[in-house]
C-alpha positions, 0 to 999 in steps of 0.5 A: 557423366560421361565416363562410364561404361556403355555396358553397366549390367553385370548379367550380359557380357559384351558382344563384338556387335554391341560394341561395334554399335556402341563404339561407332566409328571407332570401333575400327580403333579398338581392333587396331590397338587390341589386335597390335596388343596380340601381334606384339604379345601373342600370349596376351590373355583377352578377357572382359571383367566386370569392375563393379557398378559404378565402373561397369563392363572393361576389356583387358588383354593381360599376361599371366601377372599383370594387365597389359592394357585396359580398354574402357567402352563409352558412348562412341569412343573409348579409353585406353588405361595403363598403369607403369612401373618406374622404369617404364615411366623414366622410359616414357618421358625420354621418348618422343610420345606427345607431351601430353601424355607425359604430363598427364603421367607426370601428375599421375598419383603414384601407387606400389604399382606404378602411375596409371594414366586414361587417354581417350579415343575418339580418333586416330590422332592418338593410337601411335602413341598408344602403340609406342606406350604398348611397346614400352609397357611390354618391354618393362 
């Protein structure tokens, strides 16, 4: 299975280094979103957490009650994961992100919380997206 973390064990940290050999190509991706994460929320806290064994290492930029965007290292790209509040949710299925995405939250199980969604990375494709989902997961 693909899906899990490139770093699994609990005792090494990621570095900048093992992700940029990890990440590859899209290692460029991931400072793009991670850096407009910080621009857009200065206060934004970056930290790895390690999520357990089956999950291994991820990458969260939170503020003080709630992660903003979780970022999930694979084999040559990576996830970014969200979880939205229903005002949050209204407000993605009125804009103009693709529909893909919005079905994809649409079918998203519902928690007190709100829905989370994953969506891959492997290109540039997809990151204006992502930004617009920033924008609205900051705003509510």
């Amino acid at each position: 299975m693909d899906d899990l973390s490139i770093f699994p064990d609990k005792t090494t940290e990621p570095t900048n280094n093992g992700l940029t050999e990890k990440l590859g190509s899209t290692f460029e991706l991931w400072k793009q979103i991670h850096d407009a994460v910080l621009t857009k929320y200065p206060n934004g806290l970056p930290e790895w957490n390690f999520a357990g064994k089956k999950y291994g290492w991820i990458y969260r930029i939170k503020d003080k009650k709630r992660a903003i965007i979780y970022l999930l290292p694979r084999d040559k790209y990576f996830k970014v994961a969200f979880v939205f509040g229903q005002k949050a949710y209204d407000s993605i299925l009125n804009s103009g992100i693709s529909a893909e995405i919005k079905t994809e939250l649409q079918q998203a199980r519902k928690y007190a919380e709100g829905r989370g969604i994953r969506i891959d990375v492997k290109n540039n494709e997809i990151v204006s997206d992502i930004i617009k989902l920033i924008d609205i997961k900051l705003k509510y």
